[in-house]
C-alpha positions as CSV (number, residue, x, y, z in Angstrom):
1,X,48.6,159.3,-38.2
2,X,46.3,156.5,-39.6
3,X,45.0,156.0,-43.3
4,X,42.0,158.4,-42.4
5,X,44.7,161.2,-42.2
6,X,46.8,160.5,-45.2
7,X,43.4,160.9,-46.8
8,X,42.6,163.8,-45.5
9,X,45.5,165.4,-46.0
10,X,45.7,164.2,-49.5
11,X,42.1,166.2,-49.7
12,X,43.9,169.0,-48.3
13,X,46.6,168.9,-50.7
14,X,44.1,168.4,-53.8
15,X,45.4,165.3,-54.6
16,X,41.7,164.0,-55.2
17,X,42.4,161.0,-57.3
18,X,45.6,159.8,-55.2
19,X,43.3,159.5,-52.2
20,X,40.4,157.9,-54.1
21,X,43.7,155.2,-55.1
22,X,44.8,154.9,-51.4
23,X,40.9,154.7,-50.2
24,X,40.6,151.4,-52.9
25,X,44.0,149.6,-51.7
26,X,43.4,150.4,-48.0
27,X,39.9,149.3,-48.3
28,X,38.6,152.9,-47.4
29,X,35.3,153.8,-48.5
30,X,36.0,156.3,-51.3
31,X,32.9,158.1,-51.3
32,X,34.1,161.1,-49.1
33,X,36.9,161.5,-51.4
34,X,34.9,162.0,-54.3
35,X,32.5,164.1,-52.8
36,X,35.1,166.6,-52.1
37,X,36.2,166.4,-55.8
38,X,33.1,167.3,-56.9
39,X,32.5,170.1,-54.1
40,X,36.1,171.4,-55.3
41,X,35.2,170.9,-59.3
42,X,31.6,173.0,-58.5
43,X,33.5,175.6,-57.0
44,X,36.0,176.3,-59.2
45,X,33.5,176.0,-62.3
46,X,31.1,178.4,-60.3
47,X,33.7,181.0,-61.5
48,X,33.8,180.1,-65.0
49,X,31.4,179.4,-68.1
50,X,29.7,176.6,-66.4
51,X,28.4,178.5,-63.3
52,X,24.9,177.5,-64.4
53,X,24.6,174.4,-64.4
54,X,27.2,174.1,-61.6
55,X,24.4,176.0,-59.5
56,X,21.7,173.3,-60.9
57,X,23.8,171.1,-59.6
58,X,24.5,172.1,-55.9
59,X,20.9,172.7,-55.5
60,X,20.1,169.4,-56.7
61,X,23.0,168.0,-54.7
62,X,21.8,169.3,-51.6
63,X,17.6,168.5,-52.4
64,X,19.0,164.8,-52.3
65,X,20.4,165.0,-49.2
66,X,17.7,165.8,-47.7
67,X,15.4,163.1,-48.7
């Protein structure tokens, strides 16, 4: 198992800001880490208060990746 599966199992685990740490010493780029943060963090908010603007969001999110 390399550094790209630590990280990903890390991301399995939920342990979003210990990978984002072992992305920056190994070099990694960090960016898939905290994209799955903030998929995780939408999902979980989509159940509470904040489903609104988590919906806003997603939409938004996924607009700009189309451009």
């Amino acid at each position: 198992m390399g550094p790209d599966g630590i990280v990903r199992r890390l991301l399995r685990r939920r342990s979003f800001l210990m990978a984002v740490r072992v992305c920056d010493y190994l070099g990694l780029a960090t960016h898939n880490a905290v994209l799955e943060w903030a998929c995780q963090k939408v999902k979980v908010d989509l159940v509470g208060e904040g489903g609104i603007i988590c919906v806003l969001l997603m939409t938004n999110y996924y607009i700009f990746l189309m451009l």
